[in-house]
C-alpha positions in Angstrom: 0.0 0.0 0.0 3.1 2.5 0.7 4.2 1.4 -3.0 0.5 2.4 -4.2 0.5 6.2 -2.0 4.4 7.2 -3.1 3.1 6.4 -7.0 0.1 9.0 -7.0 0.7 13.0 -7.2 -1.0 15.3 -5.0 -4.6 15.5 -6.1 -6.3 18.6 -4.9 -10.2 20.1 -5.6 -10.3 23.3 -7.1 -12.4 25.4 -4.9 -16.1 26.6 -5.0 -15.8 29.7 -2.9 -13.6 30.8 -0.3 -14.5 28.1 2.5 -15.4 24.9 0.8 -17.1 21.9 3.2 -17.5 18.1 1.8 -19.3 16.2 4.2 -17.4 12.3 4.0 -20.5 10.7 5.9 -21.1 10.3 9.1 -19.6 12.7 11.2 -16.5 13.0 8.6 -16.1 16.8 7.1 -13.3 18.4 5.4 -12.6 22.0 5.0 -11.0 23.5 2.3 -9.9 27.3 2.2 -6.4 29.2 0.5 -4.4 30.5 2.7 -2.6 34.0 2.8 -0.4 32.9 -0.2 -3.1 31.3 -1.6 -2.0 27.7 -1.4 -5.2 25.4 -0.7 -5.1 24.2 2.7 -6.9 21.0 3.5 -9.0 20.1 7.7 -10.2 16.8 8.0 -12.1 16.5 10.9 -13.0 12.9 12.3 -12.4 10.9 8.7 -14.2 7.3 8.6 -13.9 6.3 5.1 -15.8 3.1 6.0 -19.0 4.3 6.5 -21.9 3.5 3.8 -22.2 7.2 3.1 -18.5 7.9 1.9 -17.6 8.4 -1.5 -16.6 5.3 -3.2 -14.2 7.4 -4.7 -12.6 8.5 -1.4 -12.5 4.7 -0.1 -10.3 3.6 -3.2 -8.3 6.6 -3.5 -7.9 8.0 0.4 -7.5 11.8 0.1 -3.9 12.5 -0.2 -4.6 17.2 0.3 -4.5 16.6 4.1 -2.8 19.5 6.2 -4.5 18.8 9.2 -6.2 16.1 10.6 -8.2 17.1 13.6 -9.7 13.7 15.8 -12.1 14.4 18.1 -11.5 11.2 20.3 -10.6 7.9 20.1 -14.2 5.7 19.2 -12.8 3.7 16.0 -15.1 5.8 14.0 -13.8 8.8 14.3 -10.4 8.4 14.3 -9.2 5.1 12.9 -8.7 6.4 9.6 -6.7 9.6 10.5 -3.5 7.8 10.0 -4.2 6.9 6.9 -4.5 10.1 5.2 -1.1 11.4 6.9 0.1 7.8 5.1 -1.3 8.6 1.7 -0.6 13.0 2.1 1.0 14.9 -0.3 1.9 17.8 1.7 4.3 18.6 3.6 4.5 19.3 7.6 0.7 17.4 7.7 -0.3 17.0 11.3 -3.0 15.2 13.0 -4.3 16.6 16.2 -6.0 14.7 19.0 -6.2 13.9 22.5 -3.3 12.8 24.2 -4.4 9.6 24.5 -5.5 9.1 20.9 -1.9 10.5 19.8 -0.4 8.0 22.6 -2.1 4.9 20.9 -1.5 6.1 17.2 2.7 6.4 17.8 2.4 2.7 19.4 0.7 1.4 16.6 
């Protein structure tokens, strides 16, 4: 799977206005905005990719735009798949953000 994420080039959304929000299913958002130098910057907040309302698209390809991957605690649906889009990213200096125990449990595993 590293083989497959190292192959693809960044793939990025051209915006719709100045804050974009694409709702992932269930409580899985991301927020998309350009920043002072107008680079696109990229929030995931609680991404679940396995959830019946997720873009099949999304579940094939895992978003690789991630700046910042915000978990809002530890149930496996909201933050089991927060590694994996700081696997597949693009950019550079991506962070995810969570409690300490979530961030604990994610450098263990």
């Amino acid at each position: 799977m590293k083989a497959k994420f190292e192959a693809r080039s960044l793939e990025t959304e051209e915006l719709k206005g100045k804050v974009d929000i694409k709702w992932f299913g269930h409580a899985s958002f991301k927020i998309s905005f350009n920043d002072a130098d107008n680079e696109q910057r990229n929030i995931y907040i609680d991404y679940w990719h396995d959830n019946k309302d997720c873009p099949e698209e999304a579940k094939t390809n895992p978003p690789n735009d991630a700046d910042l991957v915000l978990v809002t605690h530890g149930q496996l649906d909201h933050s089991a798949h927060a590694p994996l889009l700081i696997s597949a990213g693009k950019k550079q200096n991506r962070k995810i953000v969570a409690t300490s125990e979530v961030g604990t449990y994610y450098e263990l595993f």
